[in-house]
Every structure is written in C-alpha cells, then in structure tokens.
C-alpha positions as CSV (number, residue, x, y, z in Angstrom):
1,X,39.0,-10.3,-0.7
2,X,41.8,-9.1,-3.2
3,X,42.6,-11.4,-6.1
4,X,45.5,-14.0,-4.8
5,X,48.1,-15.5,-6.9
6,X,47.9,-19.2,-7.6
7,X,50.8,-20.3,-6.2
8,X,50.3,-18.4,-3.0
9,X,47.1,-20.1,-2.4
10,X,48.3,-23.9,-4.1
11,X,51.0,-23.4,-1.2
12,X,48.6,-22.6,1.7
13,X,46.2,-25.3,1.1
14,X,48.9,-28.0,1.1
15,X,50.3,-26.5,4.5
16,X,47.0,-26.7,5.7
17,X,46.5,-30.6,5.1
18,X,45.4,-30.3,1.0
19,X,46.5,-33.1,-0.7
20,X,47.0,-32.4,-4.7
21,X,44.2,-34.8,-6.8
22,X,45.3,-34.0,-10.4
23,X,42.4,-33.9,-13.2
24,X,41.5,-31.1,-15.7
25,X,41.7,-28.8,-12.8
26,X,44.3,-29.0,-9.9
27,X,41.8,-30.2,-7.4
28,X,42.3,-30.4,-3.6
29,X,41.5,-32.8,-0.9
30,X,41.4,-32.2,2.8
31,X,43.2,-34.9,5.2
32,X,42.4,-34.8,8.5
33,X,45.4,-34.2,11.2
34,X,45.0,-37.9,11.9
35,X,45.5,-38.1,7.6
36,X,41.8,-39.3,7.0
37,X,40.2,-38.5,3.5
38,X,37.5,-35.8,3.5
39,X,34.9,-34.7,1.8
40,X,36.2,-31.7,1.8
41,X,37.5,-29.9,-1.6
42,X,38.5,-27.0,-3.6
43,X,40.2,-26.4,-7.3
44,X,42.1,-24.3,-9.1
45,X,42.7,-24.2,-12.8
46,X,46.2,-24.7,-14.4
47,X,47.5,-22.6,-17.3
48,X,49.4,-19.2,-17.9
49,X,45.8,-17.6,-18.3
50,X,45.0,-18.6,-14.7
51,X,48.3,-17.4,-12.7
52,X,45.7,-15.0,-10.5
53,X,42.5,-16.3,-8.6
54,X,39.9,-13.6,-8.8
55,X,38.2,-12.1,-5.3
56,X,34.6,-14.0,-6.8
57,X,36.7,-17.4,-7.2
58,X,38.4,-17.4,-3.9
59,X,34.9,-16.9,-2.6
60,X,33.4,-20.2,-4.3
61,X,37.0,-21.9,-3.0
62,X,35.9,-20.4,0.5
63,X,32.6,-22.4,0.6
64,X,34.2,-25.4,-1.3
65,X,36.1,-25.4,2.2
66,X,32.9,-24.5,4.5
67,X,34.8,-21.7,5.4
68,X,33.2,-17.5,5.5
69,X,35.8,-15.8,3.1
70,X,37.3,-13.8,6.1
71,X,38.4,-17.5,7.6
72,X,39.6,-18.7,3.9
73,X,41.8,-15.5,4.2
74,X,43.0,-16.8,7.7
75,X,43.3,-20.2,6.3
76,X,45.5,-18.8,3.2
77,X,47.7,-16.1,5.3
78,X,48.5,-18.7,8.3
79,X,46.8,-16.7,11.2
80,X,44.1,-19.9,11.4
81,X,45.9,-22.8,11.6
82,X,44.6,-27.0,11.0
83,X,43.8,-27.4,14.8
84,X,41.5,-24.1,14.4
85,X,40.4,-25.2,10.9
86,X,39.5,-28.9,11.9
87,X,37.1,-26.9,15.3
88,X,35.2,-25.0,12.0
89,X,34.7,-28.5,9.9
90,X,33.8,-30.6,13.1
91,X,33.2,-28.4,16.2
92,X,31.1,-30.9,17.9
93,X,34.0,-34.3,17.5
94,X,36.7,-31.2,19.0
95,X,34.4,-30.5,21.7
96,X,33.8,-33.7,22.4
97,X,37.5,-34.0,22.7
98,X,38.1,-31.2,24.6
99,X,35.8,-32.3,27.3
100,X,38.1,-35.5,28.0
C-alpha cells in the first residue's frame, strides 16, 4: 500500500462510522450503524512532521481495524462500505440477520 496523506485517511474513517477521541494522538473509535461504542480503534499522530501515513503504518492501522490491508484500502477509497465493513467485524450477528 502507497503512503496516504493524513487527511485523506482522518476523512475516510469518519465516513466510515470513526468517531474522533482526542489524546496525544488523534485516536479513532468505531460506532456501530446502530451508533454503539466499539472496541474497535486506530490512531494517527498530529503535527506538520506527520502530514503522510507511511505504507508500514497504514498496515498497523489495518489490523487496529481487523481489517487485511487490501480491505483498509477499500475501507479508505469508498469501494467497501459500513454495511460491508460491519459483515468483516461481526459476520456471524449479519448472518444471523440475514437469515430473518
């Protein structure tokens, strides 16, 4: 995976259902489609030094987010969408509602 800018990626976690958690890093929470807290999380770090993610840090944000790094590309360029993303985290509770 190429290096991403910041705010590219900042952008495409909060269309994704990332709510911003400020501490000494901009950290990231997942919220279900329903708006429940997960356990799910990924950071980035603020400051002019850090305008670019590097290919070996969007890989650790990739498993912060259970996620290959082919589906955290997905996830950042729109082609895999909350619906698709929430099937990844909890395939058996959208099977289960699939099947009612």
């Amino acid at each position: 995976m190429k290096p991403r800018s910041r705010s590219e990626v900042e952008s495409a976690l909060q269309r994704k259902g990332f709510v911003v958690s400020q501490s000494d890093h901009r950290k990231f929470v997942y919220r279900t489609i329903e708006g429940k807290k997960t356990g799910v999380w990924t950071k980035t770090s603020h400051g002019s030094s850090h305008r670019e993610i590097s290919s070996v840090n969007l890989g650790k944000m990739a498993r912060q987010c259970r996620l290959s790094a082919g589906e955290f590309k997905k996830l950042i360029d729109c082609p895999l969408e909350r619906e698709g993303y929430e099937a990844i985290l909890y395939p058996q509770i959208t099977q289960i509602g699939a099947d009612l």
